[in-house]
Each structure stands twice: as structure tokens, then as C-alpha cells.
C-alpha positions as CSV (number, residue, x, y, z in Angstrom):
1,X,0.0,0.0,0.0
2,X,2.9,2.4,0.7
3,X,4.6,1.6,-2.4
4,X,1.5,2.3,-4.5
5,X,0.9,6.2,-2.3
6,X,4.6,6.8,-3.6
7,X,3.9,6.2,-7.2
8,X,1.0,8.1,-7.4
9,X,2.9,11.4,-5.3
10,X,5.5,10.4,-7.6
11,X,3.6,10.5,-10.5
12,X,1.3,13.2,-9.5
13,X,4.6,15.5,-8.6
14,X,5.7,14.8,-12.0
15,X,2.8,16.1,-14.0
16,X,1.7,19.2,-11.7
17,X,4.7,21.0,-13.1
18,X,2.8,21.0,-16.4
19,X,-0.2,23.1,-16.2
20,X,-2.8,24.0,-18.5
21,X,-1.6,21.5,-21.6
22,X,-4.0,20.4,-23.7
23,X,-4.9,17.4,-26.3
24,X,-1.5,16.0,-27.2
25,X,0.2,19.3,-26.4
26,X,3.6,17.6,-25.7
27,X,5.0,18.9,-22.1
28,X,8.6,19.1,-22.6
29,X,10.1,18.3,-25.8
30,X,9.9,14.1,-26.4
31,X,13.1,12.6,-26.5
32,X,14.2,10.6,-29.4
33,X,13.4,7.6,-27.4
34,X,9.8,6.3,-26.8
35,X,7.2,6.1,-23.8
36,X,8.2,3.8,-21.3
37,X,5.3,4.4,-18.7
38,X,1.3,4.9,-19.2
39,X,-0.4,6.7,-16.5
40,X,-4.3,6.7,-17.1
41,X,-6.1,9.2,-13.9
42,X,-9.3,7.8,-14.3
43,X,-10.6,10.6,-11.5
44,X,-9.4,13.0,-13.7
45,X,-9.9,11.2,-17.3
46,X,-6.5,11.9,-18.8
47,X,-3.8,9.4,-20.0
48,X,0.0,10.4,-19.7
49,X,2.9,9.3,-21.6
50,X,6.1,9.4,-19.8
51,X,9.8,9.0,-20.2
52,X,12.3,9.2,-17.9
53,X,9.8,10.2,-15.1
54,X,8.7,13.2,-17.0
55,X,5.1,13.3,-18.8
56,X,5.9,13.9,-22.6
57,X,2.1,14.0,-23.8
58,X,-1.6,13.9,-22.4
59,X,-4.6,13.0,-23.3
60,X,-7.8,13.5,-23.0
61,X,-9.7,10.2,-21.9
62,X,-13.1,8.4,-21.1
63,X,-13.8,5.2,-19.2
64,X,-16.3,2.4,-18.5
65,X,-19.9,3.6,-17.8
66,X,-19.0,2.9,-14.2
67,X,-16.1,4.8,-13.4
68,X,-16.2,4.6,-9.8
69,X,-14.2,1.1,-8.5
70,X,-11.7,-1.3,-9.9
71,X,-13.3,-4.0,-12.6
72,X,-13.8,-7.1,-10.8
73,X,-16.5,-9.1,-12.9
74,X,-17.2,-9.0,-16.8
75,X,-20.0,-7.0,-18.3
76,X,-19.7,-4.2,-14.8
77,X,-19.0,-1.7,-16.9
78,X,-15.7,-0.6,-14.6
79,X,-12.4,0.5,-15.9
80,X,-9.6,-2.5,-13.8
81,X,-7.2,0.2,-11.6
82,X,-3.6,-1.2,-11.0
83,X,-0.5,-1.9,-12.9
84,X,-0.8,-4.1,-16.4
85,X,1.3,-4.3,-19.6
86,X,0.6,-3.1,-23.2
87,X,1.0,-6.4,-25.0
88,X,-0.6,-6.7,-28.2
89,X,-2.7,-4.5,-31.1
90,X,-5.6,-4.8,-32.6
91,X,-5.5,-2.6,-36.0
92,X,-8.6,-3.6,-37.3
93,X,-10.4,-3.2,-34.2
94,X,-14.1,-2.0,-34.0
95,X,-13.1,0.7,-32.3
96,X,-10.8,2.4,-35.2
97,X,-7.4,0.6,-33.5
98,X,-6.7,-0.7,-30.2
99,X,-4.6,-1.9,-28.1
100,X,-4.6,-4.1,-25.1
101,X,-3.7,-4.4,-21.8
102,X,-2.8,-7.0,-19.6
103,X,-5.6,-7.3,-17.6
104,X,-6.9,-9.4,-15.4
105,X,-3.3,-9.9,-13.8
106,X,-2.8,-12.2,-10.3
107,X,-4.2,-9.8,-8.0
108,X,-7.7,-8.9,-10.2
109,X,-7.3,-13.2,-10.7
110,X,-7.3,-13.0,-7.0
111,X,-10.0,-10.8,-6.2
112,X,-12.7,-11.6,-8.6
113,X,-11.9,-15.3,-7.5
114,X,-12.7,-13.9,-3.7
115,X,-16.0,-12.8,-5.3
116,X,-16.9,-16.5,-7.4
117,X,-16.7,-14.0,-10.9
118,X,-15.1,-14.1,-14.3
119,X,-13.1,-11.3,-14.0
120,X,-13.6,-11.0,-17.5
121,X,-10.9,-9.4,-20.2
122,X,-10.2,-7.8,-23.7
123,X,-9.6,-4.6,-21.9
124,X,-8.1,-2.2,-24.6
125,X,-7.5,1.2,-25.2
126,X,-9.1,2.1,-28.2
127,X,-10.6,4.9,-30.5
128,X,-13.6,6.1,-31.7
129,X,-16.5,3.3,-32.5
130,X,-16.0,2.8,-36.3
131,X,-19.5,1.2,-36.3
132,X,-21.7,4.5,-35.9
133,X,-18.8,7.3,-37.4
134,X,-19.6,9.6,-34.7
135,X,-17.6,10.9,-31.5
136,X,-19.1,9.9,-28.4
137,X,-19.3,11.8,-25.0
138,X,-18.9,11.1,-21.5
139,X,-17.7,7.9,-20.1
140,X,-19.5,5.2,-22.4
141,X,-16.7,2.3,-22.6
142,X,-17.4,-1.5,-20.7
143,X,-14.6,-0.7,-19.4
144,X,-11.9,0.2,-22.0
145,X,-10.2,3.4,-21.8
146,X,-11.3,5.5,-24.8
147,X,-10.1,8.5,-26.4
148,X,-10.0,10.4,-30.2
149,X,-8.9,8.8,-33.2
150,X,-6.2,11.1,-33.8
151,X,-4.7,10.5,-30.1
152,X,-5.1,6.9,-31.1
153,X,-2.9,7.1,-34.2
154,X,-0.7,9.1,-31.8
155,X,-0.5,6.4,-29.3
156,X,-0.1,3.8,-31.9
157,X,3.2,5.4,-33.5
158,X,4.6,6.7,-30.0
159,X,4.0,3.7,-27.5
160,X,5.9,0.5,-28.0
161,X,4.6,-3.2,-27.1
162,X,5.1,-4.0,-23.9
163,X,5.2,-0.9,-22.5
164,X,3.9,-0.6,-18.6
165,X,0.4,0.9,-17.5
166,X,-0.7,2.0,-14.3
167,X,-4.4,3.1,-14.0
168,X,-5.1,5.0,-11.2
169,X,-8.8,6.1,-9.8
């Protein structure tokens, strides 16, 4: 529990030096080098891109229908909170591209096994639906983290595979 209050301070000290950027408005200058951390606020509904402990990008985000609460069973509707792994893409996904993340790890196992539910899966970050061609509004995901096309195609270029997540309430 202490070790996950010092990443967040740590990771909340890092960002509040960079107020008032905006969608994809890089913070510092991005080194050659890629990502190598994803921090996802859901409280706040904004994904960060780090390297090197600084936040190189934001962006604007939204979440599962529930947004309170960690996922715990398939079909709640709530966006998992903890510490996962980018480890595949989808580029024909429904949702323009996607890509996923590692969940359910030991711990969500763990927990959803305390609770006798599937903890369920095929949590991604993802675009815009490509079903319907429209942008949607507030937090309307099952649980996927959701954000514009263009921060997708962003995301896709920018973040290598396996690259760490932490998702944060």
C-alpha cells in the first residue's frame, strides 16, 4: 500500500509541473526515445505518456460507464485500476485501433476469485467506435479506456509493445 501512495505522489509531482496542456500538447520536448510508462487518472480522465519520469504527452480520456471502483466481474461496466502491460494490437479493431492491456493480472485473478466472478478481459485502449462514425461523449466504454482517433494514431506510433500501464482512480 505504501509503495502504491509513492507512485501516485510520484507520479502526480511529476505532472503538476505542467499546467494547462492540452490534447496532445507535448509537455517538454519528447526525446528521441519512446514512452516507457502509461499513467491513465481515471478521476481526472486523462492518460500520460512518460519518459524518464517526465510526462511527454496527455490526453484526453473516457472510461467504462462505471467509473467509480476497480473491474472485478465481466460486463460491470468498470475501468480495472492497478499496474498491467501493453502487450498486443488490434488494428482492425471495432473501435478504429486498439490496443490491449494485460488485464486481469494475479491480483484482479485473485480478487474476482474472492468474489466467485469471471473477472472478465479484452480490456483495450481504443478509439472512436467505427460502427456508428460519430464521436461519443462522457464515459461510455465497458470498461476500456477511450479516447480520439487522432490520439489513437498518436498512441499507436509513439508507445511500443510492452510498455507498462498504471491506471489510477
Amino acid at each position: 500500500m505504501q509503495i502504491r501512495k509513492t507512485l501516485i505522489a510520484c507520479c502526480l509531482a511529476a505532472f503538476l509541473f505542467a499546467p494547462g496542456a492540452t490534447l496532445a500538447e507535448p509537455l517538454v520536448e519528447p526525446a528521441a526515445a519512446s514512452p516507457d510508462l502509461v499513467v491513465v487518472l481515471k478521476a481526472d480522465r486523462v492518460l500520460y505518456l512518460y519518459r524518464d519520469g517526465i510526462p511527454i504527452r496527455e490526453y484526453p480520456i473516457q472510461v467504462g460507464k462505471v467509473p467509480q471502483g476497480t473491474k472485478i466481474r465481466e460486463g460491470d461496466q468498470r475501468t480495472p485500476e492497478g499496474s498491467y502491460i501493453l502487450d498486443w494490437r488490434n488494428p482492425e479493431s471495432q473501435f478504429y485501433k486498439s490496443i490491449h492491456i494485460s488485464y486481469p493480472n494475479a491480483r484482479d485473478l485473485r480478487r474476482s476469485a474472492r468474489k466467485n466472478a469471471d473477472p472478465g478481459s479484452l480490456i483495450m485502449i481504443h478509439g472512436q467506435p467505427s460502427y456508428d462514425f460519430k464521436t461519443r461523449y462522457g464515459d461510455w466504454t465497458d470498461g476500456c479506456i477511450a479516447i480520439s482517433n487522432q490520439a489513437m494514431d498518436e498512441l499507436w506510433e509513439l508507445v511500443p509493445q510492452d510498455t507498462p500501464i498504471h491506471i489510477y482512480p
